[in-house]
PyMOL Python script that loads the backbone (N, CA, C, O; Angstrom):
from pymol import cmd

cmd.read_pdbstr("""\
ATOM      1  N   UNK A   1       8.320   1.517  -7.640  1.00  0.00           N
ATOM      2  CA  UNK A   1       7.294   0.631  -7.123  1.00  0.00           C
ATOM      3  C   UNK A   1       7.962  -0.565  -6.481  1.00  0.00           C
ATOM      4  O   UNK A   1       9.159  -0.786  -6.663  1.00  0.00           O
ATOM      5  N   UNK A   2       7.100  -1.431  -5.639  1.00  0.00           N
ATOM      6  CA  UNK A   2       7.915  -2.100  -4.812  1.00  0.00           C
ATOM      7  C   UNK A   2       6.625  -3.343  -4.691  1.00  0.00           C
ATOM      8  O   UNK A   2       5.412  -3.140  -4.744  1.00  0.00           O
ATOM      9  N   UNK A   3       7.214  -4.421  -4.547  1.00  0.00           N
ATOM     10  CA  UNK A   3       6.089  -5.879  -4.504  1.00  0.00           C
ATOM     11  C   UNK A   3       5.864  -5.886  -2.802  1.00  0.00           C
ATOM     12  O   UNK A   3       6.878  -5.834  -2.105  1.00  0.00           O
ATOM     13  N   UNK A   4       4.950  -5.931  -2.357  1.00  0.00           N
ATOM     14  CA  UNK A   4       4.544  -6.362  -1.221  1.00  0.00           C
ATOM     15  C   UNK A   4       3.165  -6.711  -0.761  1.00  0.00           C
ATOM     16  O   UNK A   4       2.122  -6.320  -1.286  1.00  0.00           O
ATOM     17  N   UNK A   5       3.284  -7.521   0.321  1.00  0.00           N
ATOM     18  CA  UNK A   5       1.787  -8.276   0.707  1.00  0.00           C
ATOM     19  C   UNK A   5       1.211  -7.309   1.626  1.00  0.00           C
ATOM     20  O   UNK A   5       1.768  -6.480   2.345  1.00  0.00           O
ATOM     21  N   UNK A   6      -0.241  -7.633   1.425  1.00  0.00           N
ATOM     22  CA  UNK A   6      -1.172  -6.656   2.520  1.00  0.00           C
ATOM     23  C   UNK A   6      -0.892  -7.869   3.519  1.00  0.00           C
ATOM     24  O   UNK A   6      -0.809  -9.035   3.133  1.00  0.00           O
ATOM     25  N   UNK A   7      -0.770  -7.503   4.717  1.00  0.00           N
ATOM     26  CA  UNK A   7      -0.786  -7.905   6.315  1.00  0.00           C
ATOM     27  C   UNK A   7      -2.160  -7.842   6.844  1.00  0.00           C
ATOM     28  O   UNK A   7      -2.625  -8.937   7.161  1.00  0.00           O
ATOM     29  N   UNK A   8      -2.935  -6.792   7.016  1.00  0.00           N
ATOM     30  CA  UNK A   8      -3.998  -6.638   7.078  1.00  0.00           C
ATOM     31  C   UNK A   8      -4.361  -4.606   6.976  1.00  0.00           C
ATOM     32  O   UNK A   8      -3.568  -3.850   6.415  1.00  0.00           O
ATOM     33  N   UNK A   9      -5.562  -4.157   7.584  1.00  0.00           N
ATOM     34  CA  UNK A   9      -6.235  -3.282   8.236  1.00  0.00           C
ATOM     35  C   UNK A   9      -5.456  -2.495   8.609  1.00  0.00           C
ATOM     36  O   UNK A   9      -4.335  -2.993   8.710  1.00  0.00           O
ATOM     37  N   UNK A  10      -5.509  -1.477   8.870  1.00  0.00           N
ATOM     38  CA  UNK A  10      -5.875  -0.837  10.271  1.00  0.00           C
ATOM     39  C   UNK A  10      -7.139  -0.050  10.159  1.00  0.00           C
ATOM     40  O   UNK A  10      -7.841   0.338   9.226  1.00  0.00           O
ATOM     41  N   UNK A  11      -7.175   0.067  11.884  1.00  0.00           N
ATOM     42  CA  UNK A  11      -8.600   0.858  12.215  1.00  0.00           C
ATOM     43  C   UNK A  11      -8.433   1.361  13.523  1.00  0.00           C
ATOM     44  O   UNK A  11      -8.077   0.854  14.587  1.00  0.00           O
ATOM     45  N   UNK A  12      -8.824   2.619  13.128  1.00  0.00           N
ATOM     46  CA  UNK A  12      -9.043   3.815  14.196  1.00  0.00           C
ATOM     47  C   UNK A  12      -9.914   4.436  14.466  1.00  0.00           C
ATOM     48  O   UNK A  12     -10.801   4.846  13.718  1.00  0.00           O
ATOM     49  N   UNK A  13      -9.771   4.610  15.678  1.00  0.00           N
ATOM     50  CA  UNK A  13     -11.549   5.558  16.470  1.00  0.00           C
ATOM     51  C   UNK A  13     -11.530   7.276  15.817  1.00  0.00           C
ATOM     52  O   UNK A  13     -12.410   7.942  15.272  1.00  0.00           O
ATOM     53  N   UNK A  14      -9.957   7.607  16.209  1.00  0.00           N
ATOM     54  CA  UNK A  14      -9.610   8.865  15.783  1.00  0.00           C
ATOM     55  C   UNK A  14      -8.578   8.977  14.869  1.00  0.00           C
ATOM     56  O   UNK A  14      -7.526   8.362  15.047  1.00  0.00           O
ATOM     57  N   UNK A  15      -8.763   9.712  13.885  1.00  0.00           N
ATOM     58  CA  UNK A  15      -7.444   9.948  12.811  1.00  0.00           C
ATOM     59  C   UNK A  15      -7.691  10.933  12.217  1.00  0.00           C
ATOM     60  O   UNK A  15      -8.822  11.415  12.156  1.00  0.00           O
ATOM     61  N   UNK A  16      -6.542  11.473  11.601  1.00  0.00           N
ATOM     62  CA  UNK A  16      -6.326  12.850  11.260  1.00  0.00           C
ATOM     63  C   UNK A  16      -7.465  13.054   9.988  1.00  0.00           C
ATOM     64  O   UNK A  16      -7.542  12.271   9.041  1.00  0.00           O
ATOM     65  N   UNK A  17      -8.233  14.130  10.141  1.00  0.00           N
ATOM     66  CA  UNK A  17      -9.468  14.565   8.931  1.00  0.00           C
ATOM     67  C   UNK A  17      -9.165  14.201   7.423  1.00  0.00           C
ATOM     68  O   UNK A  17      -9.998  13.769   6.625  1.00  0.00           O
ATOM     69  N   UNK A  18      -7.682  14.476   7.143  1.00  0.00           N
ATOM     70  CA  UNK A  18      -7.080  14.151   5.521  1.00  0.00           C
ATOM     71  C   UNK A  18      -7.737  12.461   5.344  1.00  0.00           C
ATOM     72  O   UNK A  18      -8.469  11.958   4.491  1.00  0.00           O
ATOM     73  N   UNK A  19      -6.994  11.842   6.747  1.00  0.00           N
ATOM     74  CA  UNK A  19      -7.175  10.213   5.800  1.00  0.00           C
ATOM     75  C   UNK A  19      -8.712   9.710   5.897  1.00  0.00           C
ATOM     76  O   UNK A  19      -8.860   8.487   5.892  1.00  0.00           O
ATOM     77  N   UNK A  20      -9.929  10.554   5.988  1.00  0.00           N
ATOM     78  CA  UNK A  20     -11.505  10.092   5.638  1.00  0.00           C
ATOM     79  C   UNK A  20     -11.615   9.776   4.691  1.00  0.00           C
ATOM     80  O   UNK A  20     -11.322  10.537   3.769  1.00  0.00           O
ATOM     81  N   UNK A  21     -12.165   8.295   4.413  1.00  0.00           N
ATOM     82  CA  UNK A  21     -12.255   8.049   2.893  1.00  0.00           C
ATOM     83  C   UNK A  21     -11.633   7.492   2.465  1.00  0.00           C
ATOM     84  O   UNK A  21     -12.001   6.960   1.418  1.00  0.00           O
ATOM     85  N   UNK A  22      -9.831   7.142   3.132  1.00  0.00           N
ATOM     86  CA  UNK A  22      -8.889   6.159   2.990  1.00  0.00           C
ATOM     87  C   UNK A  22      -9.120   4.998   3.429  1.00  0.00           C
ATOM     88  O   UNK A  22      -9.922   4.926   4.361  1.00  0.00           O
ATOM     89  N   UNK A  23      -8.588   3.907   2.982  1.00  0.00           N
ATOM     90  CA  UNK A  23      -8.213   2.716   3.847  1.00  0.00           C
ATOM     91  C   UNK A  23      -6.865   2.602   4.457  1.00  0.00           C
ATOM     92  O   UNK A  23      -5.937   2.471   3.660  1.00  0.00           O
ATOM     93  N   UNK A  24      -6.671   2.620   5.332  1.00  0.00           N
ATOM     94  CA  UNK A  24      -4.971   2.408   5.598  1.00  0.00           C
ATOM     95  C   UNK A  24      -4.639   0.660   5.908  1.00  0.00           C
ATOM     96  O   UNK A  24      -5.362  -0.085   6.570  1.00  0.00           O
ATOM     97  N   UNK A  25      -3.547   0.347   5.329  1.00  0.00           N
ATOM     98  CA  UNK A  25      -3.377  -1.217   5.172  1.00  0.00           C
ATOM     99  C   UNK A  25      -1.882  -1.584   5.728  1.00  0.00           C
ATOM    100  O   UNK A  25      -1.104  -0.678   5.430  1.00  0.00           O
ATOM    101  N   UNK A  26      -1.454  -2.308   6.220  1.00  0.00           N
ATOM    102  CA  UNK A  26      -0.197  -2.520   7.062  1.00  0.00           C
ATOM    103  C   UNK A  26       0.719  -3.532   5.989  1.00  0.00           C
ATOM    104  O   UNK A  26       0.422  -4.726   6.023  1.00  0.00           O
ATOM    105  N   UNK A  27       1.490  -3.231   5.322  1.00  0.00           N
ATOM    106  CA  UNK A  27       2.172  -4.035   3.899  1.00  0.00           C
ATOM    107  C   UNK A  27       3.678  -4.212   4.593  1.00  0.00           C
ATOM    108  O   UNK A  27       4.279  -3.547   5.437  1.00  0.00           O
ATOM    109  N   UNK A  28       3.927  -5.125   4.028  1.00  0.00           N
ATOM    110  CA  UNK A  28       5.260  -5.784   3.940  1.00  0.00           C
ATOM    111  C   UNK A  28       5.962  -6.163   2.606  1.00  0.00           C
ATOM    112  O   UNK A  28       5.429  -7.000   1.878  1.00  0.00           O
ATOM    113  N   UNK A  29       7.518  -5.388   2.148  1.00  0.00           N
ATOM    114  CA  UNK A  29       8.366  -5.572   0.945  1.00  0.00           C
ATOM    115  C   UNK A  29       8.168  -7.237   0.768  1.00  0.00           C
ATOM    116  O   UNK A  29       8.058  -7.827   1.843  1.00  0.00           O
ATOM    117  N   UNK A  30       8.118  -7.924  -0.228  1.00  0.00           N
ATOM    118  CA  UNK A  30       8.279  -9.096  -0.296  1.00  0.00           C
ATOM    119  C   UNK A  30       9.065  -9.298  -1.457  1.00  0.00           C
ATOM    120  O   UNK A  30       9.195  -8.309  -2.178  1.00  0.00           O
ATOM    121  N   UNK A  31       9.742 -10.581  -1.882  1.00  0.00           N
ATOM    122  CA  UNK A  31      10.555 -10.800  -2.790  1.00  0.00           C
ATOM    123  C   UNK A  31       9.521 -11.458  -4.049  1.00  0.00           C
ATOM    124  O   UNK A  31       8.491 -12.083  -3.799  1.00  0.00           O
ATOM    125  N   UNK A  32      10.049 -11.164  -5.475  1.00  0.00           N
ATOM    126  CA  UNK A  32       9.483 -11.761  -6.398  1.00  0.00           C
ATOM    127  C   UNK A  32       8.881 -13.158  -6.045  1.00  0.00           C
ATOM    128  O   UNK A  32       7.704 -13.482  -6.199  1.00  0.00           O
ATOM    129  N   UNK A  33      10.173 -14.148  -5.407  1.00  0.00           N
ATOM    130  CA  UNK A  33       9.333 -14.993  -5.063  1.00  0.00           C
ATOM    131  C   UNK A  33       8.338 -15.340  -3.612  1.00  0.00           C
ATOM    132  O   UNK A  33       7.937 -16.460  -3.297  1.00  0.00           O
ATOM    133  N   UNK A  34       8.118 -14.223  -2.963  1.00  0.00           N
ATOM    134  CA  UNK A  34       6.868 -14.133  -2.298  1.00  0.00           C
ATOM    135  C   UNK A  34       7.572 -14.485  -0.877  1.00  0.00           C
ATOM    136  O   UNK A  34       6.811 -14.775   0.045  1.00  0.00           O
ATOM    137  N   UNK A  35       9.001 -14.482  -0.630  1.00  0.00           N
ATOM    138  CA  UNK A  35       9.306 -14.066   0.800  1.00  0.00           C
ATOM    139  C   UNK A  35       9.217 -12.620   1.585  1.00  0.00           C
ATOM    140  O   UNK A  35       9.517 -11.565   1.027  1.00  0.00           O
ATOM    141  N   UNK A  36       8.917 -12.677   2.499  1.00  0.00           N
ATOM    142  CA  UNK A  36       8.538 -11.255   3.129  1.00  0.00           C
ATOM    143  C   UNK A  36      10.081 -10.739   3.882  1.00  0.00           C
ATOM    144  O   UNK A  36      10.612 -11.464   4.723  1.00  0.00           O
ATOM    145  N   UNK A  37      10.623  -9.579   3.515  1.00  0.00           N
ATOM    146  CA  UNK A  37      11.871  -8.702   3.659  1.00  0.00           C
ATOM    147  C   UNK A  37      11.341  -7.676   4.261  1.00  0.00           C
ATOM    148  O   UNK A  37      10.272  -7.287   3.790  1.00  0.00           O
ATOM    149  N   UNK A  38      11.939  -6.889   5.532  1.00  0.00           N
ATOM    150  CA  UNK A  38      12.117  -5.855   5.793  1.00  0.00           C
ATOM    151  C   UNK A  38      11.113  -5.342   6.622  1.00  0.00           C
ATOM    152  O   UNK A  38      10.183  -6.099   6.902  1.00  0.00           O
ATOM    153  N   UNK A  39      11.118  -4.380   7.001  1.00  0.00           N
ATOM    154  CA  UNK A  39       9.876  -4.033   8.194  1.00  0.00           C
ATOM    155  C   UNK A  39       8.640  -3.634   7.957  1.00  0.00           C
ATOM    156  O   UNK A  39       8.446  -2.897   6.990  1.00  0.00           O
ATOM    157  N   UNK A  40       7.750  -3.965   8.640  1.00  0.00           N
ATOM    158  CA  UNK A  40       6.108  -3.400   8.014  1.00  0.00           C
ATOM    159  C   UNK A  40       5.879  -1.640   7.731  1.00  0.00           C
ATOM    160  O   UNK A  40       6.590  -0.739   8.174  1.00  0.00           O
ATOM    161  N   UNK A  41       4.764  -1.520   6.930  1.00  0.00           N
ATOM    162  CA  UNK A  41       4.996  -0.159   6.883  1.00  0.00           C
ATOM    163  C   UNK A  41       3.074   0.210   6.547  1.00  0.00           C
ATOM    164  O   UNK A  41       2.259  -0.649   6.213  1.00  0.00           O
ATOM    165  N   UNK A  42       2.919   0.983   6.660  1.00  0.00           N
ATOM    166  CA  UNK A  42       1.694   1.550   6.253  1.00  0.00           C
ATOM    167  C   UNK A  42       1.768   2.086   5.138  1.00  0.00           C
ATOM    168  O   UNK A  42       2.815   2.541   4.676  1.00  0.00           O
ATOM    169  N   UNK A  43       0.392   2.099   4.426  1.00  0.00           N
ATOM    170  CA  UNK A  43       0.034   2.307   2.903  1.00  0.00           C
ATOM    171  C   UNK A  43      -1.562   2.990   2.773  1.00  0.00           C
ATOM    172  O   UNK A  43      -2.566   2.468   3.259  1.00  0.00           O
ATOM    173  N   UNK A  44      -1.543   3.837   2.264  1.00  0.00           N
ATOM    174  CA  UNK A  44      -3.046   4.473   2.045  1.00  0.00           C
ATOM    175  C   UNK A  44      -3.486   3.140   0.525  1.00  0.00           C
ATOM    176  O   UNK A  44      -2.803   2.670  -0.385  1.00  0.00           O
ATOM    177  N   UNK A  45      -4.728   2.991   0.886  1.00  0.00           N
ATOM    178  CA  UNK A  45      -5.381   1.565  -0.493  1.00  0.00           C
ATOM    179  C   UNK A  45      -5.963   2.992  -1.515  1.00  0.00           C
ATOM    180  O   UNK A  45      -6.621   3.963  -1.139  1.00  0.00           O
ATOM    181  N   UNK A  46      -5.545   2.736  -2.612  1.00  0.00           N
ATOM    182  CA  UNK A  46      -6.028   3.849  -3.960  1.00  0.00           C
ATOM    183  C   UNK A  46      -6.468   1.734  -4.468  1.00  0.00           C
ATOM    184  O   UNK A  46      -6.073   1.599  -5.626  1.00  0.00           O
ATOM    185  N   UNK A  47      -6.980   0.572  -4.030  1.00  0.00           N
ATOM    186  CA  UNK A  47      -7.504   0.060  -5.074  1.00  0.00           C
ATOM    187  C   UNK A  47      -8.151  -1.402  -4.352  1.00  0.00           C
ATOM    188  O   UNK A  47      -8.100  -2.517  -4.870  1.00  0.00           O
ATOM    189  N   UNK A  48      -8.652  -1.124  -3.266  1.00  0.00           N
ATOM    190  CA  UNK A  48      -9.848  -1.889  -2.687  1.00  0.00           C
ATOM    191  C   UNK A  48      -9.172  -3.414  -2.296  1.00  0.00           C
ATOM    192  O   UNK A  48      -9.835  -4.450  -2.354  1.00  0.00           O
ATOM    193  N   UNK A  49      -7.294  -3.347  -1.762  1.00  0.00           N
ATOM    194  CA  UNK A  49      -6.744  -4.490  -1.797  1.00  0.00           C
ATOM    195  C   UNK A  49      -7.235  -5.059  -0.106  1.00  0.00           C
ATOM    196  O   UNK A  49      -7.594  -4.383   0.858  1.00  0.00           O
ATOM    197  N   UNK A  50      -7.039  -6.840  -0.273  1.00  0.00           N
ATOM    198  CA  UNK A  50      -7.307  -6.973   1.209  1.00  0.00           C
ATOM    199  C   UNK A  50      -6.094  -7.424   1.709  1.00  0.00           C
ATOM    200  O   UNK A  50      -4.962  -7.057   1.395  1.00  0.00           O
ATOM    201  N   UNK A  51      -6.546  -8.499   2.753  1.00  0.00           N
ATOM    202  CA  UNK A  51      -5.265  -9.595   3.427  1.00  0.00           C
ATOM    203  C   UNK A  51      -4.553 -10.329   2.466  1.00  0.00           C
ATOM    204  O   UNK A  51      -5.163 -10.852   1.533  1.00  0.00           O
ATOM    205  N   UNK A  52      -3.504 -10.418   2.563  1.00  0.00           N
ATOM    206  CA  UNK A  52      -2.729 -11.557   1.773  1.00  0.00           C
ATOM    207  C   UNK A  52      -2.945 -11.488   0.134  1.00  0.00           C
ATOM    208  O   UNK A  52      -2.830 -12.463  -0.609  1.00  0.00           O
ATOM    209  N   UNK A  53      -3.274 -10.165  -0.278  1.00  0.00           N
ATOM    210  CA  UNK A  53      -3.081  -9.749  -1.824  1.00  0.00           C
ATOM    211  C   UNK A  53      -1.401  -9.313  -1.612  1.00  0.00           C
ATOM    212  O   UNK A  53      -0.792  -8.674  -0.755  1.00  0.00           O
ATOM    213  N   UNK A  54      -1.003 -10.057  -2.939  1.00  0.00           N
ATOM    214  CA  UNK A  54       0.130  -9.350  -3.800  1.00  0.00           C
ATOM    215  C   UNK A  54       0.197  -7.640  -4.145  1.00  0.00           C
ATOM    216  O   UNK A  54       0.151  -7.514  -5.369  1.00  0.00           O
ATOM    217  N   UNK A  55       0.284  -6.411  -3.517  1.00  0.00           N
ATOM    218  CA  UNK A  55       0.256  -5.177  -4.364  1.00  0.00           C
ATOM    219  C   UNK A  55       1.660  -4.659  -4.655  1.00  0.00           C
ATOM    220  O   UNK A  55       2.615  -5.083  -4.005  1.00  0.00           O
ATOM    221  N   UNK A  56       1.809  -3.728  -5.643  1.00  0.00           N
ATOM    222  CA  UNK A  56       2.210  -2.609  -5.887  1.00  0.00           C
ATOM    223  C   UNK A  56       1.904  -1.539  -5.152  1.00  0.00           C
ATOM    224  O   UNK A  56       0.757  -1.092  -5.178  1.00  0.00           O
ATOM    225  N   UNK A  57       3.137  -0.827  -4.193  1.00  0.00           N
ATOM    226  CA  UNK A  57       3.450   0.041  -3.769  1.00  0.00           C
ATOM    227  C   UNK A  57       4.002   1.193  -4.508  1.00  0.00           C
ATOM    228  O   UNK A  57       4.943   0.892  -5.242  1.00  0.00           O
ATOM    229  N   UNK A  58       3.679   2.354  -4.501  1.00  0.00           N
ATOM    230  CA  UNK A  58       4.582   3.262  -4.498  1.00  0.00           C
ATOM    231  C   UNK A  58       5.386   4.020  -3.051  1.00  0.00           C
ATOM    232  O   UNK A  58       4.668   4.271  -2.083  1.00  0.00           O
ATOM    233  N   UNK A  59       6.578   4.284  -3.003  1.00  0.00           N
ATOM    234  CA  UNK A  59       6.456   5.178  -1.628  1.00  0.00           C
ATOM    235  C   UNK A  59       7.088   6.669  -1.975  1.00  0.00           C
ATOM    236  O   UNK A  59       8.262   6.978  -1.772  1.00  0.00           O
ATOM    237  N   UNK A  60       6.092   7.511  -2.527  1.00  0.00           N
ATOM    238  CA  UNK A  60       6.532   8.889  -2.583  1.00  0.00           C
ATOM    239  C   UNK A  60       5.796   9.409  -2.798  1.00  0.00           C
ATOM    240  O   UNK A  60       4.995   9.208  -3.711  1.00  0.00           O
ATOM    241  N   UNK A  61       5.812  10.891  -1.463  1.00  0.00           N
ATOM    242  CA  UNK A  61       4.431  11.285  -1.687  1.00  0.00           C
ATOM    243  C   UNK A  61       3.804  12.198  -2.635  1.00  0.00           C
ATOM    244  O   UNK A  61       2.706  12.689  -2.370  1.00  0.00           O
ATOM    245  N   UNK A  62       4.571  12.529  -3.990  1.00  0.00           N
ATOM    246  CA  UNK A  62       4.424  13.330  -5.165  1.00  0.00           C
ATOM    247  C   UNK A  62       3.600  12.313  -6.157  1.00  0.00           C
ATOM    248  O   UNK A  62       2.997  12.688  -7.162  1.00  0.00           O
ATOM    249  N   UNK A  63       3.698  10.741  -5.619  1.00  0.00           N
ATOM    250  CA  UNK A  63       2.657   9.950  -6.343  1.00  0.00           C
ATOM    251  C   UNK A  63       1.575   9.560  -6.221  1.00  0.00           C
ATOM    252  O   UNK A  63       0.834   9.176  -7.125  1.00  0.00           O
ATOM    253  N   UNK A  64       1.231   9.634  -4.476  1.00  0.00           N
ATOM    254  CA  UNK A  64       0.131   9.663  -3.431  1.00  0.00           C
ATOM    255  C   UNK A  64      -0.617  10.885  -3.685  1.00  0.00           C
ATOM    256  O   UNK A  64      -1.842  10.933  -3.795  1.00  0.00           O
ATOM    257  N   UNK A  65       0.373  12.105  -3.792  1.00  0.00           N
ATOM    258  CA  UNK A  65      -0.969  13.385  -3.917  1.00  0.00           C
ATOM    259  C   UNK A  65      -1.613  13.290  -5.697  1.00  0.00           C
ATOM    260  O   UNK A  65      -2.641  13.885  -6.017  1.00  0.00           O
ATOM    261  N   UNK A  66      -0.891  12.543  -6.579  1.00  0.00           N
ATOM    262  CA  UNK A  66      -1.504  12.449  -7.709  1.00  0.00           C
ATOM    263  C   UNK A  66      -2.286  11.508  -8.048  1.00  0.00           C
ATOM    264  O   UNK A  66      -3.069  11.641  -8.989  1.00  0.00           O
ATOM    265  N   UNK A  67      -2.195  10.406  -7.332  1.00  0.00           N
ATOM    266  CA  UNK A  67      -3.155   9.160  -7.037  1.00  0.00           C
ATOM    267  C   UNK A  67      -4.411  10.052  -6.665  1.00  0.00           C
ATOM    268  O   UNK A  67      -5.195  10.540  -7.478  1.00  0.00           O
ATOM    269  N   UNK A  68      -4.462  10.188  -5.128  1.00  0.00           N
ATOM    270  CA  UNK A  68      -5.285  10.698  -4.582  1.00  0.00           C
ATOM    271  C   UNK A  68      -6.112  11.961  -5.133  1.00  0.00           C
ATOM    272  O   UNK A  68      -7.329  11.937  -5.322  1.00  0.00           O
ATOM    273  N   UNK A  69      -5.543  12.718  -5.291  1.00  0.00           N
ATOM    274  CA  UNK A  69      -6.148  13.872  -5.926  1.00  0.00           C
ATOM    275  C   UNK A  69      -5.575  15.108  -4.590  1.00  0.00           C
ATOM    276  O   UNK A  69      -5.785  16.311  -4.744  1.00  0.00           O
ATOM    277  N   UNK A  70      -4.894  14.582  -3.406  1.00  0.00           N
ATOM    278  CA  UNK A  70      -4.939  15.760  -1.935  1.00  0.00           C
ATOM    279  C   UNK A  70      -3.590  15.841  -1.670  1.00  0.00           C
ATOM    280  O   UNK A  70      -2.763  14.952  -1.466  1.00  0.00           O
ATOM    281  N   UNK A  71      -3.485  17.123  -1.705  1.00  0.00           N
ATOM    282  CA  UNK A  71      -1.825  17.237  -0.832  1.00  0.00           C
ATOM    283  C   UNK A  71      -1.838  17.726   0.275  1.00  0.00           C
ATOM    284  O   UNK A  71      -1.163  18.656   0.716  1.00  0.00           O
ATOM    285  N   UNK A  72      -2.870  16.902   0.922  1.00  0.00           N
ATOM    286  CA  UNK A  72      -3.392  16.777   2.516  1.00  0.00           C
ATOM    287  C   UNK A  72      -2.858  15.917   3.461  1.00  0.00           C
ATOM    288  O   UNK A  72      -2.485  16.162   4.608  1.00  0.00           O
ATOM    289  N   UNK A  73      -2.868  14.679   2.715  1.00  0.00           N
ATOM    290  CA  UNK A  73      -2.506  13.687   3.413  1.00  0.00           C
ATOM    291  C   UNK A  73      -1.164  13.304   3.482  1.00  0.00           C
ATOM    292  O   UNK A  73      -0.306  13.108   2.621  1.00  0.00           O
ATOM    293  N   UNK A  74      -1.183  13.213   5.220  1.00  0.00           N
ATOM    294  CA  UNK A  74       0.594  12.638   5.723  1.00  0.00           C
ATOM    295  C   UNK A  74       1.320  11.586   5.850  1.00  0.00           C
ATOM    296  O   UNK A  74       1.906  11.052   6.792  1.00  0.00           O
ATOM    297  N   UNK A  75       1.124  11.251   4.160  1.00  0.00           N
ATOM    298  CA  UNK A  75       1.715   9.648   4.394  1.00  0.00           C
ATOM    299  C   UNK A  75       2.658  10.023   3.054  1.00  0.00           C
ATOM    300  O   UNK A  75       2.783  11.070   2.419  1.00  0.00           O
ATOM    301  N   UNK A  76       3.289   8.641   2.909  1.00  0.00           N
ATOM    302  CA  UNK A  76       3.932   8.789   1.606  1.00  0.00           C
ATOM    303  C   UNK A  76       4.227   7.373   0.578  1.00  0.00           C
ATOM    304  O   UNK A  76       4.992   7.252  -0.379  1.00  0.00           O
ATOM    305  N   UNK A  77       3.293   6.405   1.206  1.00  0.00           N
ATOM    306  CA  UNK A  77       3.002   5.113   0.747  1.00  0.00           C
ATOM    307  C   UNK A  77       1.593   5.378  -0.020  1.00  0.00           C
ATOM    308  O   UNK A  77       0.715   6.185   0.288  1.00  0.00           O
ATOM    309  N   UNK A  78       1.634   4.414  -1.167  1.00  0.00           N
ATOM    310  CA  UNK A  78       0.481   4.094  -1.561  1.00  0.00           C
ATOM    311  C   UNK A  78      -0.131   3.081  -2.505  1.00  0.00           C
ATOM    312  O   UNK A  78       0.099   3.224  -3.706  1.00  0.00           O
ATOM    313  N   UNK A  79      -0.920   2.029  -2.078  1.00  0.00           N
ATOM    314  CA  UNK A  79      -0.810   0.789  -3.270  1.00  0.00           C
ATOM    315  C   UNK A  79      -1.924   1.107  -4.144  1.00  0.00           C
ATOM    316  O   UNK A  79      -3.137   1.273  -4.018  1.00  0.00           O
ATOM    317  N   UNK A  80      -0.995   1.135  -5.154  1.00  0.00           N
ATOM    318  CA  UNK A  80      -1.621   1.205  -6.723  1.00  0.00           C
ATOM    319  C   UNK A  80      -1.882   0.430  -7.590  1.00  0.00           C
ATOM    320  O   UNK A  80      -2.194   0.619  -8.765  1.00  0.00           O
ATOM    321  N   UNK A  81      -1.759  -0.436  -7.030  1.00  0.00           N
ATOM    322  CA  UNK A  81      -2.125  -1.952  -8.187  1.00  0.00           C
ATOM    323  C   UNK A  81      -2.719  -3.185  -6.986  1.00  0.00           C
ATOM    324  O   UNK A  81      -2.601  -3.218  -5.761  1.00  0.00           O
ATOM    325  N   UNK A  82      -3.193  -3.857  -7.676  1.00  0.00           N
ATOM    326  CA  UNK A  82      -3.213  -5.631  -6.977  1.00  0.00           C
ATOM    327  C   UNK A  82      -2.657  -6.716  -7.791  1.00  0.00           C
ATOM    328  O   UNK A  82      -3.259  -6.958  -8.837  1.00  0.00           O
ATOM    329  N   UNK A  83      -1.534  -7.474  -7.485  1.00  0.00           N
ATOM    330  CA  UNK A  83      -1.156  -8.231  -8.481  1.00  0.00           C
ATOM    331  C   UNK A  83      -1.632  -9.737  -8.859  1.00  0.00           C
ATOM    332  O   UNK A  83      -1.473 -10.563  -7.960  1.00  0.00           O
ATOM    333  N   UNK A  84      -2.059 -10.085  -9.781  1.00  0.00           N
ATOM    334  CA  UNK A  84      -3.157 -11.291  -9.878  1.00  0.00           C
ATOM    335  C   UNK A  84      -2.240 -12.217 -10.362  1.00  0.00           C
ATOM    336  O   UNK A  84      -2.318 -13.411 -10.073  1.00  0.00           O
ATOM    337  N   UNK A  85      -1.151 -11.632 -11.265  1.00  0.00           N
ATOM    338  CA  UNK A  85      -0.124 -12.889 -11.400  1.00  0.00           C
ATOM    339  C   UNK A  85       1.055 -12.739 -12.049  1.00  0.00           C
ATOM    340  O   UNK A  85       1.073 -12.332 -13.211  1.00  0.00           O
ATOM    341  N   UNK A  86       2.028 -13.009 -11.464  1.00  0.00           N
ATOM    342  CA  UNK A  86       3.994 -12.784 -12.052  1.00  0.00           C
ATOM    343  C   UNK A  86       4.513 -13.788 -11.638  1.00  0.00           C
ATOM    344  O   UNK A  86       4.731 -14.411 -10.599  1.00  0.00           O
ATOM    345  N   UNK A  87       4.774 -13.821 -13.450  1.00  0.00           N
ATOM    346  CA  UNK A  87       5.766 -14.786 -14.194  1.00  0.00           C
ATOM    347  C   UNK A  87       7.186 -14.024 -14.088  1.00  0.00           C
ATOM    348  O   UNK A  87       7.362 -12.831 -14.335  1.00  0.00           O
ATOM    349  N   UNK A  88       8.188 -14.978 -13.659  1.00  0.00           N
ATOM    350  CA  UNK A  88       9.297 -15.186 -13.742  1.00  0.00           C
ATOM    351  C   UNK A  88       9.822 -16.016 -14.676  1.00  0.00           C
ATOM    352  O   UNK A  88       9.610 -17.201 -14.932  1.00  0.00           O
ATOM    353  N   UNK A  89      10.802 -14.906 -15.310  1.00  0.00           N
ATOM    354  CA  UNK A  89      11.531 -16.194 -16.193  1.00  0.00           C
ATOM    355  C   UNK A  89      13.129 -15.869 -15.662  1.00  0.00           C
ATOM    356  O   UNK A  89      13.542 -14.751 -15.968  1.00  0.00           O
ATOM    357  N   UNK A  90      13.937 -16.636 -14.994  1.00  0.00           N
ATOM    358  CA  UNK A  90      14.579 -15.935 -14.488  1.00  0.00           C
ATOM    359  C   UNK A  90      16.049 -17.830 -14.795  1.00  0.00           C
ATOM    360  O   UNK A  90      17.210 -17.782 -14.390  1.00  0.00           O
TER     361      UNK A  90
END
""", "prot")
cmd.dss("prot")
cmd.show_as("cartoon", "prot")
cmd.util.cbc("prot")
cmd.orient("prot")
């Protein structure tokens, strides 16, 4: 699993039949302490996250087809949590 911020949305006129019913969300790796690292990536939402939430990522798609319930869909991101609050004791 991996910490990163929702960016926002996406939205499409046309997309492949598997992702109906998905949200797809544009996330960025961020650091514990909430700097953003590395390049954007897409994420299927398994948990109703929006803009500028903290989530939990997974990226593999043996965790996406068990999230989901489909080994339909061609992604291999997926946020599984929303994080409401992390403590560091560091």
């Amino acid at each position: 699993m991996i910490l990163c911020k929702v960016l926002g949305s996406v939205y499409s006129t046309k997309k492949n039949k598997n992702f109906e019913g998905y949200k797809i969300m544009l996330v960025r790796e961020i650091t514990p302490h909430g700097k953003l690292k590395g390049k954007p990536f897409l994420a299927i939402d398994a948990t109703d996250s929006g803009r500028d939430d903290t989530v939990l990522v997974i990226k593999d798609g043996g965790s996406l087809q068990i999230i989901t319930g489909s080994k339909k869909i061609p992604e291999n991101a997926i946020i599984a949590g929303v994080v409401d609050r992390l403590n560091l004791e560091v």
